[in-house]
N, C-alpha and C positions, 0 to 999 in steps of 0.2 A: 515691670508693671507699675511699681508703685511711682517712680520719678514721669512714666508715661499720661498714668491720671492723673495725678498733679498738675500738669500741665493745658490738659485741655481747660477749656474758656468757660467751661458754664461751672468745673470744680473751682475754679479761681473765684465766679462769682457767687457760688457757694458759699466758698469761705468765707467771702465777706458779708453775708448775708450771717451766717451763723455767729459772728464777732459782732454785728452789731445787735444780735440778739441776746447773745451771751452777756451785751452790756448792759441792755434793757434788764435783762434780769436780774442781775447785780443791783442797779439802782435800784429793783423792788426789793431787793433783802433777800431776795435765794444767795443758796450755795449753786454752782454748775459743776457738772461730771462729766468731759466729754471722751469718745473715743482718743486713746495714744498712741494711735495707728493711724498712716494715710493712706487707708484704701478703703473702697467703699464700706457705706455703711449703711444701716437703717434705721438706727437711730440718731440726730445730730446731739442731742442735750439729756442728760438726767437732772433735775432739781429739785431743792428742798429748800423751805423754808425753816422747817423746824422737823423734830421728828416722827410727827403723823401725817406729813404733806411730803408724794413723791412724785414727780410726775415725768411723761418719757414726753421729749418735744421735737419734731421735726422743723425743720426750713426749709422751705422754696421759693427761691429769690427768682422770680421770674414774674413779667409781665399778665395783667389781667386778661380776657379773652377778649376778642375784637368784638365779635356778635353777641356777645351775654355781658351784663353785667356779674360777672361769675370769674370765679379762682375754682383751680382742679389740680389733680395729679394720675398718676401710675393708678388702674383700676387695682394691679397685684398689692401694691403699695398700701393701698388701704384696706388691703385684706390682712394682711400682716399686721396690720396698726390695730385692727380691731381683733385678730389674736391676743396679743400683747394684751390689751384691756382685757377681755373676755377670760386671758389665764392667769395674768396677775392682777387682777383688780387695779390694775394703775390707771391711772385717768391720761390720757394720749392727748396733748395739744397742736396743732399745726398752722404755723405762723406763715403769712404768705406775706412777702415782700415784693412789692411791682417797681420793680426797676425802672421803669417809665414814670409813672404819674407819680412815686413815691412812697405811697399808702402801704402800711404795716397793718395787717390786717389778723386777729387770732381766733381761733375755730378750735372752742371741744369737741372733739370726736365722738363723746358720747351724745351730745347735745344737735346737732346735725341730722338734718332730714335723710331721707334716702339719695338725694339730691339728682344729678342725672347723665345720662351716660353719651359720651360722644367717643364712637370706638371703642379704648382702651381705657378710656381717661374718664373719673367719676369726677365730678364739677358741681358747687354750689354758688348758690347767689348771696354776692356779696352782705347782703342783707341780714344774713345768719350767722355770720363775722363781727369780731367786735373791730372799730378800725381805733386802736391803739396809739399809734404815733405816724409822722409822715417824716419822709427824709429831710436833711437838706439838700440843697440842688448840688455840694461838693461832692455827698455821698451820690447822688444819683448818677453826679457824672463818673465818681469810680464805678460805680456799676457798670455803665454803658461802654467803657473801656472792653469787659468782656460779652458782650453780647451777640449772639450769633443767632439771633432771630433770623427766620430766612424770608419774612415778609414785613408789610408796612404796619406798625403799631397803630392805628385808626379807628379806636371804640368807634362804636354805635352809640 
């Protein structure tokens, strides 16, 4: 299992998605904590600045929505995420990386509307996002290396 997920395309751009956030965080002066295991996980990041600031951080390196100006994930996904805050008082971050346009975008959880639902997948508008930093076009092209979008990337 573990060599099998490793491998597929969207863990690989994962991982880089996560390394280049792990790096972001670094130049702001956190420490990172991350899982020592390769197999799935639900948290990617633990971080601390000093010792009253903790915070649990995901990544999702994937592309923005064609029809919304809006980033999303797993409806279960942030059910879990808002566990976590609700039992441990941590503050839950979630960084969205668009692999396409570049834009690094970050969302507290706590601070997020109810936002809205297509199927399975809860989605907010960019707008309620801080946008952080943008790639360069070397990183965007490792991203695209694993990309397994099954449609054409063509906001509205």
């Amino acid at each position: 299992m573990n060599d099998q997920w490793k491998s597929l395309l969207e863990v690989k751009k994962g991982d880089i998605g996560e390394d280049i956030i792990i790096d972001y965080l670094n130049k702001k002066g956190f420490a990172v904590y991350t899982p020592s295991y390769s197999k799935p996980h639900w948290i990617d990041i633990f971080a601390t600045r000093n010792k009253n600031e903790l915070y649990a951080i995901d990544v999702k390196t994937k592309a923005r929505f064609n029809k919304w100006d809006a980033q999303g994930f797993d409806y279960n996904d942030y059910e879990s995420y808002k566990r976590l805050q609700n039992l441990y008082k941590l503050k839950v971050f979630i960084f969205f990386i668009d692999d396409k346009n570049g834009n690094i975008h970050c969302a507290d959880l706590s601070k997020l509307s109810d936002g809205f639902r297509i199927k399975n997948i809860i989605a907010w508008n960019l707008s309620e996002m801080k946008l952080i930093h943008t790639l360069s076009q070397q990183q965007i092209k490792q991203l695209t290396k694993y990309d397994n979008r099954t449609h054409d990337f063509k906001p509205i």
